[in-house]
C-alpha positions as CSV (number, residue, x, y, z in Angstrom):
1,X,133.6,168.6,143.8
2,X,135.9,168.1,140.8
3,X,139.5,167.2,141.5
4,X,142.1,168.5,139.6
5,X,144.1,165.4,139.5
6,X,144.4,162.7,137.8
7,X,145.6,159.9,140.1
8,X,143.3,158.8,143.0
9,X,144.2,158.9,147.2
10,X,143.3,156.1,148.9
11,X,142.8,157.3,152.8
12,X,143.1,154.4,155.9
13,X,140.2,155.0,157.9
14,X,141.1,154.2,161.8
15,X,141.3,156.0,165.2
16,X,142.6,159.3,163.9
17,X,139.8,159.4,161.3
18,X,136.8,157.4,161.9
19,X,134.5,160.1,162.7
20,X,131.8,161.6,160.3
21,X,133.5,164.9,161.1
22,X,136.9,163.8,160.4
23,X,135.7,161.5,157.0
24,X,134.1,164.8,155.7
25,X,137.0,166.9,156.1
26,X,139.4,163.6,154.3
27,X,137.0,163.3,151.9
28,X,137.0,167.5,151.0
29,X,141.2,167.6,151.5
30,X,140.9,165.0,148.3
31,X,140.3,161.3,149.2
32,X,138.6,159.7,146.3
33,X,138.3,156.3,148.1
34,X,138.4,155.0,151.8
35,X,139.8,152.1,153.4
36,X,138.4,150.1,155.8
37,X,141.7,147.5,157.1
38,X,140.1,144.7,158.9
39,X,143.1,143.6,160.7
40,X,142.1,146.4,163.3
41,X,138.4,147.1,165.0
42,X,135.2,145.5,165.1
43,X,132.3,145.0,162.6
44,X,130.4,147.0,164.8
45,X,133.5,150.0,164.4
46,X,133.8,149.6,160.7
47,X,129.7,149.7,160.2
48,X,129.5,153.0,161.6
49,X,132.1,154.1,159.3
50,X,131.0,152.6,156.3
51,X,127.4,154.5,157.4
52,X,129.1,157.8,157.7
53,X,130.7,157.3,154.2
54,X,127.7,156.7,152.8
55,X,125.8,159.6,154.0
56,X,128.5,161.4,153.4
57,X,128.1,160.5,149.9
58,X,124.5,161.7,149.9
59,X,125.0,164.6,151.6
60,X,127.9,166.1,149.0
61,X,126.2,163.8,145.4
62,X,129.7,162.9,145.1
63,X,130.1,158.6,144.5
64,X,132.9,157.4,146.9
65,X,134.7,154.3,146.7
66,X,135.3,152.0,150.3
67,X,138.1,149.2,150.1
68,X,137.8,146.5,152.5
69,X,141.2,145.0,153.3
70,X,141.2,141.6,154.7
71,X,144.0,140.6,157.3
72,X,145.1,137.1,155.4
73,X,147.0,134.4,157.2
74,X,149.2,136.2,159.7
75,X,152.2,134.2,160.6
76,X,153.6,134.4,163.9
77,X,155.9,132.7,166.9
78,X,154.2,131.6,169.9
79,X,154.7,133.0,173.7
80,X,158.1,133.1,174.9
81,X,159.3,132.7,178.7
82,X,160.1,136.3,179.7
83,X,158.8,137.8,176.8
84,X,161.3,137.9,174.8
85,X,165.1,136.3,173.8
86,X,168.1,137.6,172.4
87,X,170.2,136.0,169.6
88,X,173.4,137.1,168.2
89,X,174.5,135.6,165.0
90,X,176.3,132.3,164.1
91,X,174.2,130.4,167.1
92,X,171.8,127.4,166.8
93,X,168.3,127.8,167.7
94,X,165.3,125.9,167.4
95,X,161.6,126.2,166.6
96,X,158.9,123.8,167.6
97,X,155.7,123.4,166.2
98,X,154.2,122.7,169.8
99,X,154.9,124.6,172.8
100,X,154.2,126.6,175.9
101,X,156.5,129.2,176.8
102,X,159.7,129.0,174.7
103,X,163.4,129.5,175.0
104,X,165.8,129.4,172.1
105,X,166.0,125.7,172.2
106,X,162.1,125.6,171.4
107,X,160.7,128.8,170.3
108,X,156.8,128.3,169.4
109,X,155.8,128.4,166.1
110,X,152.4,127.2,165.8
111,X,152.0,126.8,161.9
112,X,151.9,122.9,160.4
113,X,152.3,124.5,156.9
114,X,156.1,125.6,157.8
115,X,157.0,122.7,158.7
116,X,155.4,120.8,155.7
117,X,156.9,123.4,153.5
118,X,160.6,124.4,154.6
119,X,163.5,123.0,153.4
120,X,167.5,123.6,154.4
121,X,169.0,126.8,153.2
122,X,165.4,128.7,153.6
123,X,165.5,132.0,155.2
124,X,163.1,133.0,158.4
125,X,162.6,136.9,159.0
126,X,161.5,137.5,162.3
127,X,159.5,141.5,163.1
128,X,159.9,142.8,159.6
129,X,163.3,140.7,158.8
130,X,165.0,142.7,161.9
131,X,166.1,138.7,163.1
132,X,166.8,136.8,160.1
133,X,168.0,132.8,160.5
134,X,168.4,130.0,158.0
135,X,167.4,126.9,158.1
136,X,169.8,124.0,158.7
137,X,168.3,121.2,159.7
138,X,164.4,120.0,160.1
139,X,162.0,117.4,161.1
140,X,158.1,116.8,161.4
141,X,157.8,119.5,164.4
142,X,161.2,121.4,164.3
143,X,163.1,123.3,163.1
144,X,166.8,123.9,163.4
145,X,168.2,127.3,162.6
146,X,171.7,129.2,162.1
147,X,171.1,132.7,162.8
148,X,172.7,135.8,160.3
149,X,171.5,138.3,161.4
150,X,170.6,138.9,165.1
151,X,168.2,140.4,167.7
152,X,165.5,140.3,170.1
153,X,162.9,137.8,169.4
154,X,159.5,138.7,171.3
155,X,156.2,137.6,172.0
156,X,153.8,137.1,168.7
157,X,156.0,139.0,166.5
158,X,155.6,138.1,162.7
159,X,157.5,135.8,160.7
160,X,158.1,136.1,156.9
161,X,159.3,133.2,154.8
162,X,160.7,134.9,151.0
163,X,161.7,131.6,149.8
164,X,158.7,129.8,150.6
165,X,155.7,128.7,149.1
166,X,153.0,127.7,151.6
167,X,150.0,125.6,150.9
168,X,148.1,128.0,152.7
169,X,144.7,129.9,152.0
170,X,144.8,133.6,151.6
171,X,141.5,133.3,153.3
172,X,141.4,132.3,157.1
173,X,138.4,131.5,158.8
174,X,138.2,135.3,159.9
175,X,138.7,136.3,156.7
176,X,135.7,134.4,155.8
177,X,133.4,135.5,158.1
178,X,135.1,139.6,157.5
179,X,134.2,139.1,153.8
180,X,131.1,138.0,154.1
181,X,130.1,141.2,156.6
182,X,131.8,143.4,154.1
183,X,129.9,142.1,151.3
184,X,127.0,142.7,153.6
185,X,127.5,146.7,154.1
186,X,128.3,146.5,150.2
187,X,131.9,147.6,149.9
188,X,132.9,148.4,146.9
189,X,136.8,146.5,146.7
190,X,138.0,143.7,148.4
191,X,141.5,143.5,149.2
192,X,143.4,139.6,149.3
193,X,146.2,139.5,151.3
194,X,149.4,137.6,151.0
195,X,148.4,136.5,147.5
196,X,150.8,133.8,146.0
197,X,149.6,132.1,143.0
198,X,146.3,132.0,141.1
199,X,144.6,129.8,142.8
200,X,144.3,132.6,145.8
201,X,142.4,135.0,143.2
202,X,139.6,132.4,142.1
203,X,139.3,131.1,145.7
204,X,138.3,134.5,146.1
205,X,136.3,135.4,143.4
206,X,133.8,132.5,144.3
207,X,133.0,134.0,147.2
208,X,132.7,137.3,145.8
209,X,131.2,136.8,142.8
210,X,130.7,140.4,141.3
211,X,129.2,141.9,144.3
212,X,132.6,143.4,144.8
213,X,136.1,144.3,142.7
214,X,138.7,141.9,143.8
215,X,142.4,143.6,144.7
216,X,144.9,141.6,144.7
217,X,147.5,142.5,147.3
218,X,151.2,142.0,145.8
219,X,153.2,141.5,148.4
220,X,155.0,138.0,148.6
221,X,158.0,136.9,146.1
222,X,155.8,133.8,145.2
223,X,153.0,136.0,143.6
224,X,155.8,138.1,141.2
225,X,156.4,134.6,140.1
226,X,153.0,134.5,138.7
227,X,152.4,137.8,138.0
228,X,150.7,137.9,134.3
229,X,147.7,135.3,135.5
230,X,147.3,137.1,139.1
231,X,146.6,140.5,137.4
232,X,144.3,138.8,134.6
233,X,142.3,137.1,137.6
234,X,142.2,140.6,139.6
235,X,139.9,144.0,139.0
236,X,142.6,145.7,140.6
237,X,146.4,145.1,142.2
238,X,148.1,146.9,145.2
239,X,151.8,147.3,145.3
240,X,151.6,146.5,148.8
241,X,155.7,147.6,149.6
242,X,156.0,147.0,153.4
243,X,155.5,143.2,153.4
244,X,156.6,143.2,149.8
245,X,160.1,145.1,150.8
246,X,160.6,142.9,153.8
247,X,160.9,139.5,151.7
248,X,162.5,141.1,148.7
249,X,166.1,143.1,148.8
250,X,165.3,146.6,149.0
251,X,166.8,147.9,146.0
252,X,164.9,145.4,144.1
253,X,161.5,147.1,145.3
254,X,161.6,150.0,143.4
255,X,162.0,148.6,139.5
256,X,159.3,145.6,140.8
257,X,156.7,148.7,141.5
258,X,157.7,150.2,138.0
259,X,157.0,146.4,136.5
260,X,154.0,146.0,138.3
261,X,151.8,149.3,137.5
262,X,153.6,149.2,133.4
263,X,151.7,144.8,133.9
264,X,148.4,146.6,135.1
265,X,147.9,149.8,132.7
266,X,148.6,147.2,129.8
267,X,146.0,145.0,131.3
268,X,143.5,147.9,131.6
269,X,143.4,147.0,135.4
270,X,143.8,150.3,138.0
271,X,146.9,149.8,140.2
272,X,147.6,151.4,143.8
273,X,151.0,152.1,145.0
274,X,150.8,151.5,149.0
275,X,152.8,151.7,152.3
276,X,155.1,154.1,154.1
277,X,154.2,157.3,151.4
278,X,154.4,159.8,153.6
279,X,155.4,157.8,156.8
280,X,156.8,161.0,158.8
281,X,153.6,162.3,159.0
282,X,152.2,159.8,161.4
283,X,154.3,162.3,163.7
284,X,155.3,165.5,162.0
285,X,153.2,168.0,160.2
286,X,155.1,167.7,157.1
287,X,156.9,164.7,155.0
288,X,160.7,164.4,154.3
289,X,161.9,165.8,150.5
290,X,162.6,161.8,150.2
291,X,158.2,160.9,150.3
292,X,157.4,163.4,148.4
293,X,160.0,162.3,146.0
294,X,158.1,158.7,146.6
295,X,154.7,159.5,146.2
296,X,155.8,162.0,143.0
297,X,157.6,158.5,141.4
298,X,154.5,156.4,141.9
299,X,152.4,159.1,139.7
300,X,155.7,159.6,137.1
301,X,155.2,155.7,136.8
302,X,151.3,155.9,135.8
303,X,150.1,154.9,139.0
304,X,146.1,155.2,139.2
305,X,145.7,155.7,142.9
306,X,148.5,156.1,145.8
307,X,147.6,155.0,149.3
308,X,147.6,156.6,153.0
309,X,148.1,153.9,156.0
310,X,148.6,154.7,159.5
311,X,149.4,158.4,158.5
312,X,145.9,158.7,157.9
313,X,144.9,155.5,159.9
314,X,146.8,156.6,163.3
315,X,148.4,159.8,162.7
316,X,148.5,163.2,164.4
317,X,148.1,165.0,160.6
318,X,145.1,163.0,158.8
319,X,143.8,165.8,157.0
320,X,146.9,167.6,156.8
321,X,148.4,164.2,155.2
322,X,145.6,164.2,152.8
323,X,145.9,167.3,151.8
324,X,149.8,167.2,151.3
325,X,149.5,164.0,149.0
326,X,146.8,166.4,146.8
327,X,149.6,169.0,145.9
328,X,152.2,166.2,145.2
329,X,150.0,164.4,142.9
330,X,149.0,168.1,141.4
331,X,152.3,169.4,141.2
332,X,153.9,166.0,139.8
333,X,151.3,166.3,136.8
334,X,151.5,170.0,136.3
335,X,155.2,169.5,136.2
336,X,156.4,169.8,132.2
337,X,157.9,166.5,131.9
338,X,155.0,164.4,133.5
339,X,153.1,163.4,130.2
340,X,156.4,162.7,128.3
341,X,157.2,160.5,130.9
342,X,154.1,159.0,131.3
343,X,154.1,158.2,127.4
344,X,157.2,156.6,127.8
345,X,155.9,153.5,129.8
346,X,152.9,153.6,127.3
347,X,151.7,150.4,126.0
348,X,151.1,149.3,122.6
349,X,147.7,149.9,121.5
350,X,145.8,145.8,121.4
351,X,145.2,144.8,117.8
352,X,140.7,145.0,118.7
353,X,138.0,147.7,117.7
354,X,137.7,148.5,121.2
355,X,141.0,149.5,122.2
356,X,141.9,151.2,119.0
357,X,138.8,153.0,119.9
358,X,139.3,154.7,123.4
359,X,143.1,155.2,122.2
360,X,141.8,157.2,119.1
361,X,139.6,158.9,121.3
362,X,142.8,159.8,123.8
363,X,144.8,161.1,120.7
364,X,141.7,163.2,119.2
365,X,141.0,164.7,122.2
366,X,144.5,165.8,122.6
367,X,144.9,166.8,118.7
368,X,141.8,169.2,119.1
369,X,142.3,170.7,122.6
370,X,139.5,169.3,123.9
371,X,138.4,170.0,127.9
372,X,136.9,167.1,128.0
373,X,136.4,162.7,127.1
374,X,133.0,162.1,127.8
375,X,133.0,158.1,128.1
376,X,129.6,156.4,128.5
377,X,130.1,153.1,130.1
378,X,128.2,150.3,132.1
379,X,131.0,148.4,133.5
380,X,133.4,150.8,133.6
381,X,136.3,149.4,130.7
382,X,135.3,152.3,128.4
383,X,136.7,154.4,130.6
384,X,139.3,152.5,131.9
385,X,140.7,151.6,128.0
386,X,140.8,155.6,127.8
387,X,142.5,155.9,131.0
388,X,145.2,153.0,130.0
389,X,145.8,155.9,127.6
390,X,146.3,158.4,130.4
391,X,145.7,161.6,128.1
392,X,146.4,165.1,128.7
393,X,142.5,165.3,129.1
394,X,140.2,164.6,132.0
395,X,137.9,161.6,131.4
396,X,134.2,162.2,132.6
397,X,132.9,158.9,133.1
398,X,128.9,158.8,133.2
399,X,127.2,155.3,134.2
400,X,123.9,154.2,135.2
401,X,125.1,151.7,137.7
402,X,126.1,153.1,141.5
403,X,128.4,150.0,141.8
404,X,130.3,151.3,138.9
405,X,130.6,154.5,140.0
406,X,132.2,154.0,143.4
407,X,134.9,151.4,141.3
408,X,135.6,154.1,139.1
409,X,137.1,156.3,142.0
410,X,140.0,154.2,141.7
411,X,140.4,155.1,138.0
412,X,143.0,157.4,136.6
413,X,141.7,160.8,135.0
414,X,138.0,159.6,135.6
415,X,135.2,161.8,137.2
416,X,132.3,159.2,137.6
417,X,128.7,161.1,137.0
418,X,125.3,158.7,137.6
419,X,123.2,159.2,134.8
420,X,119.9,157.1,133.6
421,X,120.4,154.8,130.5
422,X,120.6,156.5,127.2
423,X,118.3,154.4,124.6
424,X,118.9,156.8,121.4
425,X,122.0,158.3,119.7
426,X,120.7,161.4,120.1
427,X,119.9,161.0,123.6
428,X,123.5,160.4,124.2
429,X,124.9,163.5,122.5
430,X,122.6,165.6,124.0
431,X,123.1,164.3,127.6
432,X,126.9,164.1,127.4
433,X,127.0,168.0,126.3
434,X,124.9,169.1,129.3
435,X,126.4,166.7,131.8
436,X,129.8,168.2,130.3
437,X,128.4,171.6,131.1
438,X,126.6,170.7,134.6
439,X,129.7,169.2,135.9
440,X,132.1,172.3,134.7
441,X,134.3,170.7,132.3
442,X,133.0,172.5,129.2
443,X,131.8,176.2,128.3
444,X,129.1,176.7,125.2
445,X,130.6,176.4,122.1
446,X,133.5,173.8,123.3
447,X,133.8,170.4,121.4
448,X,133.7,167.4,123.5
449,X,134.8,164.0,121.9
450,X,132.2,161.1,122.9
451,X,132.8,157.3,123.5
452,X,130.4,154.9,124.4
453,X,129.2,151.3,122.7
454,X,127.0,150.5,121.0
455,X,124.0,149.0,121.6
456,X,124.0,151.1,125.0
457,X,123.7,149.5,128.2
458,X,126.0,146.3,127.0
459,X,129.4,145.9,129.0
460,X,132.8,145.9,126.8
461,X,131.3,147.4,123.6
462,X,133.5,150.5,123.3
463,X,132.6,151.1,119.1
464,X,132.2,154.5,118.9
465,X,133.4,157.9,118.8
466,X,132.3,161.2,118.0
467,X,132.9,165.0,118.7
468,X,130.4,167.1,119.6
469,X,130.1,170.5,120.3
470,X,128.8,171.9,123.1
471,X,125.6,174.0,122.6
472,X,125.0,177.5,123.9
């Protein structure tokens, strides 16, 4: 069950692929983690699934990762008479914060925080920023709008505000109650939505605690503003480029993706590149030369893992979707320019025993043609200061923890092995040359270069390194 990849696929788990069968045949096309999205289905529908996962995880003694996704605060307009209304640009129209059915001189918008928060010259974008008005004039339950660009404003369609910031929880009451079920199955990541500053992240993390990784969803202007401290308070971030490309000018989306996954591989923190990667196969067997060029970009950049939504959520291709993102990823770091270009974007090596460390280990392995890192680690950073790295060598990653495991399928370059606590040096040589062997990433005779801290079993003690050889 070894990949021969380095970067991770993320899969969307929904109507097209929530079935043991269909997880089974994801999961063997190449998904390393699965995603559970929370806006859609039922605890009842996403409990069946996250059973299936796991005995699908049994059944193959392969860890897999599941992601739950939480909805966030969805902003909306209210019920319109007819349905829906058309506005063409340069008129007036207004929004109320109480309504029934609306017209364009009171369409219903039903959220106190706009109005608390808006100010003239902010922008509104209405269904994905297909209506787009400004604001001209306001007071404690309107809103007066010019409109630039027009269109058909319909019932419950979403409403995006780029310029401003809301004094709004990530975490609505469904979130809340979401959470703590998916904390309850024991996922493995939680996803915040519509993050803005850092208050969102510790909000979260005192619910969480540790009993999950928190992801933090980057997806608002407001949260690039805070950026550095967001990713510090995270485990892992999500270039989350549908809502993300909706608020920010599109041309602008592309160098923020490049920022954001340079911010999280100097931070040692795995990043995911999401939305729209292969879009055309929600319908069509195969993607346009212009994804495949996307999804090859996101792994040129260092990206750790790239994401599937409705393709594999909704689509008629799932597997087929899966399966084409594999030999992009492949090809991409076959290709003999990838690891020049991924050294590019390199970060400088931190100034701490730790770091220099896993880098050395990176650069010896390379230096000596090694198949193989063997990283011992109880939290996971061992591995993931090698992978910051990303070295021409696969990282085999062996933990004692199950939690740790399922993280590390998010990892870059890391094959995550369960293994019981090593309490000698010895011990750890001789188990990291067998696993090595087991697991088919050495041959007798082979030299293997070892990290792991010491003492064992103590998180964030990456202090040494050694190369072994593999025995006969």
């Amino acid at each position: 069950m070894r990949r021969h990849r380095r970067a991770k696929i993320v899969a969307t788990v929904g109507p097209a692929s929530n079935s043991p069968a269909m997880l089974k045949a994801l999961f063997l096309a190449g998904v390393d983690t699965f995603r559970l999205n929370f806006s859609h289905g039922t605890h009842e529908d996403h409990a069946k699934v996250h059973a299936a996962i796991r005995a699908l995880e049994q059944e193959t003694g392969r860890p897999i990762g599941i992601l739950q996704d939480l909805q966030g605060p969805k902003i909306r307009v209210g019920t319109i008479k007819d349905g829906k209304i058309e506005v063409e640009a340069g008129e007036t129209i207004r929004f109320v914060l109480a309504g029934a059915e609306g017209d364009r001189s009171a369409i219903p918008l039903p959220h106190p925080e706009i109005f608390a928060a808006v100010a003239p010259g902010h922008d509104l974008l209405i269904d994905d920023g297909r209506v787009r008005v400004r604001v001209t004039g306001l007071g404690s339950d309107f809103i007066e709008a010019r409109v630039i660009v027009g269109g058909v404003i319909s019932n419950r369609k979403g409403v995006n505000l780029p310029g401003t910031m809301l004094n709004l929880s990530p975490l609505t009451v469904k979130d809340r109650a979401d959470l703590a079920f998916g904390l309850e199955l024991g996922v493995d990541w939680v996803a915040l939505s519509f993050v803005q500053k850092p208050s969102d992240m510790i909000e979260a993390r005192g619910l969480i605690g540790e009993r999950a990784g928190l992801v933090a969803k980057i997806e608002k202007p407001q949260a690039l503003a805070h950026i550095e401290d967001i990713i510090l308070l995270s485990d892992a971030v999500m270039v989350a480029r549908g809502d993300l490309g909706v608020e920010i000018p599109h041309e602008d989306v592309p160098g923020r993706q490049k920022e954001l996954v340079r911010a999280c591989r100097l931070a040692v923190k795995p990043v995911i590149v999401a939305t729209q990667m292969l879009d055309s196969m929600v319908a069509a067997p195969t993607p346009t030369r212009a994804e495949a060029s996307d999804v090859a970009t996101a792994i040129y950049d260092g990206a750790d893992a790239v994401m599937l939504s409705a393709e594999s959520a909704a689509g008629r291709y799932p597997v087929e979707a899966v399966e084409m993102m594999d030999r992009i990823i492949r090809s991409t770091e076959q290709h003999k320019l990838y690891h020049s270009i991924v050294a590019v974007s390199q970060p400088d090596v931190e100034h701490t025993p730790p770091h220099a460390v896993a880098a050395a280990a990176a650069d010896l392995a390379v230096a000596i043609q090694c198949p193989a890192i063997v990283a011992y680690t109880s939290s996971g950073t061992t591995a993931a200061r090698i992978a910051r790295k990303r070295p021409a060598v696969p990282i085999l990653a062996i933990t004692p923890s199950e939690k740790v495991s399922r993280r590390l399928c998010l990892l870059w370059g890391a094959h995550s092995v369960l293994a019981d606590n090593v309490h000698t040096y010895e011990e750890m040589v001789e188990q990291a040359a067998a696993r090595a062997r087991v697991e088919e990433f050495a041959k007798p005779m082979d030299l293997i270069v070892v990290v792991a801290g010491i003492p064992f079993a103590q998180a964030g003690t990456t202090n040494n390194l050694r190369v072994v050889q593999v025995g006969a």
